[in-house]
C-alpha positions as CSV (number, residue, x, y, z in Angstrom):
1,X,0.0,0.0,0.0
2,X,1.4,3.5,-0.8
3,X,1.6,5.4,2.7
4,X,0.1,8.7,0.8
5,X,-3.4,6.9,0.0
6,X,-6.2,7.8,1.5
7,X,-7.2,5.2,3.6
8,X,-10.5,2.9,3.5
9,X,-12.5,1.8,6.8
10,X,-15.3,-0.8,6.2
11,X,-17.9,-0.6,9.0
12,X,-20.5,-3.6,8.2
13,X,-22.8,-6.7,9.6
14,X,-26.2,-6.6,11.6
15,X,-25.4,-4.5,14.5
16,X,-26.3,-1.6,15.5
17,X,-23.6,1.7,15.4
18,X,-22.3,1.3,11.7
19,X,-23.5,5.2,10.6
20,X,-22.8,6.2,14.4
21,X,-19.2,5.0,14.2
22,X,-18.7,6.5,10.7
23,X,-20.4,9.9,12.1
24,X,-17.6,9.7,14.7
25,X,-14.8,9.7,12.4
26,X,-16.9,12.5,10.6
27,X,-16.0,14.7,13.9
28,X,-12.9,13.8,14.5
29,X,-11.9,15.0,10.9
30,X,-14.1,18.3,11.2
31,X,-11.9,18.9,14.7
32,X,-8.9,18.6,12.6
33,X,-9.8,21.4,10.2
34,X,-10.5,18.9,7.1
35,X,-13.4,18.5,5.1
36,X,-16.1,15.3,5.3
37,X,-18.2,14.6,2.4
38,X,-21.2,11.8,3.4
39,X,-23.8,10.2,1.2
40,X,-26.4,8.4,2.3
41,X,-26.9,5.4,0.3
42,X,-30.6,3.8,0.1
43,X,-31.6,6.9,2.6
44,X,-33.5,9.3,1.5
45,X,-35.6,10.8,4.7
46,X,-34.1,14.6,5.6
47,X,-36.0,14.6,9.3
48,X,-33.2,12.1,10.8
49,X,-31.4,13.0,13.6
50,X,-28.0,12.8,12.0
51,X,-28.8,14.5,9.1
52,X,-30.6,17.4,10.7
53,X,-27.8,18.6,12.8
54,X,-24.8,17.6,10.2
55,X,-26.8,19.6,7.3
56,X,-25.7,22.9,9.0
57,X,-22.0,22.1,9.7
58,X,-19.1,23.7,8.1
59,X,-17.0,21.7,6.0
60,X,-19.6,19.4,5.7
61,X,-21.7,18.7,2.8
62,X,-24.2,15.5,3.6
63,X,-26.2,14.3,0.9
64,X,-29.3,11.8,0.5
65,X,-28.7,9.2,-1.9
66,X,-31.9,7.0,-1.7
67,X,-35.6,7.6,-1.6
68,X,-37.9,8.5,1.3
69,X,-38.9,5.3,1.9
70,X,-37.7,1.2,1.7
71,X,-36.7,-0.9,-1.0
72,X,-40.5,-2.7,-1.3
73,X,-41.8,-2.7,-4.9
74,X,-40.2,-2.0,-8.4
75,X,-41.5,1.4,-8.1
76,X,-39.7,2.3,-5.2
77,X,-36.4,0.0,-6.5
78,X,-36.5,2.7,-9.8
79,X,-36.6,5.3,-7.9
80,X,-33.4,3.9,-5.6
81,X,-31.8,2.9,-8.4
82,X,-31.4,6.3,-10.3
83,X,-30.4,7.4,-6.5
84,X,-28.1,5.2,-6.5
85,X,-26.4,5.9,-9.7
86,X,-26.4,9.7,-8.5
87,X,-25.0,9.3,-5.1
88,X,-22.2,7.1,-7.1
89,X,-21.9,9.4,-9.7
90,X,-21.2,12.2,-7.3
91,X,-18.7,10.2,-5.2
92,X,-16.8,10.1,-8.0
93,X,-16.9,14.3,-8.5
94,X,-16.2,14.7,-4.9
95,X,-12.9,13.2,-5.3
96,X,-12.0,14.1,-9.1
97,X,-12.4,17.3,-7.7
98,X,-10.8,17.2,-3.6
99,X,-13.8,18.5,-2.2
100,X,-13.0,16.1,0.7
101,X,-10.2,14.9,2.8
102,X,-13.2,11.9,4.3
103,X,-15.4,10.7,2.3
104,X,-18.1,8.7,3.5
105,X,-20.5,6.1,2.0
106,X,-23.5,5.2,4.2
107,X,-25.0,2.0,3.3
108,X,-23.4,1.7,0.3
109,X,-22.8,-1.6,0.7
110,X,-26.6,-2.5,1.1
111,X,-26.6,-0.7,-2.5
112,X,-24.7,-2.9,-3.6
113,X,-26.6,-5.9,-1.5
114,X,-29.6,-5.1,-3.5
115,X,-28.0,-4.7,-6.8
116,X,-28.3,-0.9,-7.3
117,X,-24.4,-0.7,-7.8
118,X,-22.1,-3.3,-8.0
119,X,-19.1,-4.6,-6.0
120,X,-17.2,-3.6,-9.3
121,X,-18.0,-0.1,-8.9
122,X,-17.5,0.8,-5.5
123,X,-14.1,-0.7,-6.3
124,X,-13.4,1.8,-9.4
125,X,-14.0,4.7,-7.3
126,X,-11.8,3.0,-4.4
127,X,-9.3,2.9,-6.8
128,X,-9.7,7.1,-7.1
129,X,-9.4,7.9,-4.0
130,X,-6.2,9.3,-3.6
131,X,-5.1,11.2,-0.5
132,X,-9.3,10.7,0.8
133,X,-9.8,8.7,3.5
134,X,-13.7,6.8,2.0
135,X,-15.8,5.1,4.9
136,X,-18.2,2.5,3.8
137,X,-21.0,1.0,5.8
138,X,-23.8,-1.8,5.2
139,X,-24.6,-5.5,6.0
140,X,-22.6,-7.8,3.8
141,X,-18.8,-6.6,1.7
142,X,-17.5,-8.6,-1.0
143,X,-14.0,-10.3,-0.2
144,X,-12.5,-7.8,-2.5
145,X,-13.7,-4.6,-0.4
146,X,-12.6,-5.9,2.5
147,X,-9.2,-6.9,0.8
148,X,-9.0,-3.5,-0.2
149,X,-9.8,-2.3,3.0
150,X,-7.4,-1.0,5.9
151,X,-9.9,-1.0,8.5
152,X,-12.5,-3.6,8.3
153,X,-15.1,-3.5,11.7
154,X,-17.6,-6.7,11.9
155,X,-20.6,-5.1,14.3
156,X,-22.3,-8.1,15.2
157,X,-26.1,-7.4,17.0
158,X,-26.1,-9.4,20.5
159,X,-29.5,-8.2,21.5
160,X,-31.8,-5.4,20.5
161,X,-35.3,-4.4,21.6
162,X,-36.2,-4.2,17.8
163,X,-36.8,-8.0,17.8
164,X,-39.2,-7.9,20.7
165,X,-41.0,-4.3,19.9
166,X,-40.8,-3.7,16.0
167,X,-40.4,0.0,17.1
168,X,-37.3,2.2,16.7
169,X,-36.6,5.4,18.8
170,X,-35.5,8.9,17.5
171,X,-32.3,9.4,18.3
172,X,-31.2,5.8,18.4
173,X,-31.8,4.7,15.4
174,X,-32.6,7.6,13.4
C-alpha cells in the first residue's frame, strides 16, 4: 500500500452503530480542520437526527442518496436505483475534484446488496481515492472490499429491543 493513499474503513454486519461509528470519524476529521463529504446510500428521509444537525456544519456537505422510503416494490427499486447511480456518480466528482479529505459512503454496501451498484464499482471509485480517506458501511462486503480495506469492523447485534417491539426510537436509530 502506498503510505500517501487515502485510507478505507469498512464498517459492516447486523449490528447496531455502523452510521454512528462513521459519524464519529466524521467529527474527529471536522476537529482537525478537514473536510467530510457523506452520502447516504438507500436513505432518502431529511428529518433524521443525523442528518438534521450535520446539514448545518461547516466543511460538511451530507447528501441523501436514496428515496424516502424502503426498497419494497419495483417502483420504489426505480426510484433507488437512479439514487443510486447519483450518489455514485457524485462520489466520483467529490474526489476528481478534492472537495473532501473523508469521504463517507453510508450504506453503500446494502446498494450494492440489492444490486443498485455493483461490487465492481464501489471498487473503481476506491481505486480514485487518492489522499481521501472513504468510509463504507452496510450489512454484507465482498471479499474484495474488505481486501481492499485498511480498516475492516464486523458489528455483530447481541440483543436489540427491535426484535421484541418492531419500534425504533428517534435518536437511536434515526
Amino acid at each position: 500500500m502506498n503510505p500517501r493513499e487515502g485510507k478505507i474503513i469498512v464498517y459492516y454486519g447486523k449490528g447496531e452503530g455502523k452510521t454512528t461509528a462513521s459519524i464519529g470519524h466524521a467529527i474527529r476529521t471536522l476537529g482537525h480542520k478537514k473536510r467530510v463529504v457523506i452520502l447516504q446510500f438507500m436513505k432518502g428521509r431529511p428529518t433524521t437526527g443525523e442528518y438534521q444537525f450535520l446539514k448545518n456544519l461547516d466543511n460538511l456537505q451530507i447528501h441523501l442518496c436514496g428515496a424516502p422510503g424502503f426498497l419494497k416494490d419495483e417502483e420504489s427499486r426505480e426510484i433507488h436505483l437512479k439514487k443510486a447511480k447519483e450518489g455514485l456518480e457524485l462520489a466520483h466528482r467529490v474526489l476528481a475534484e478534492k472537495q473532501a479529505d473523508l469521504l463517507i459512503l453510508d450504506e453503500i454496501l446494502y446498494a450494492v446488496k440489492f444490486e443498485l451498484l455493483t461490487e465492481d464499482d464501489v471498487l473503481e471509485l476506491l481505486e480514485k481515492r487518492g489522499h481521501t480517506d472513504i468510509i463504507l458501511s452496510g450489512r454484507e462486503p465482498g471479499a474484495r472490499i474488505i481486501e481492499m480495506a485498511d480498516i475492516a469492523t464486523h458489528m455483530e447485534k447481541v440483543k436489540h429491543y427491535w426484535n421484541e417491539t418492531s419500534r425504533t426510537t428517534s435518536g437511536i436509530e434515526y
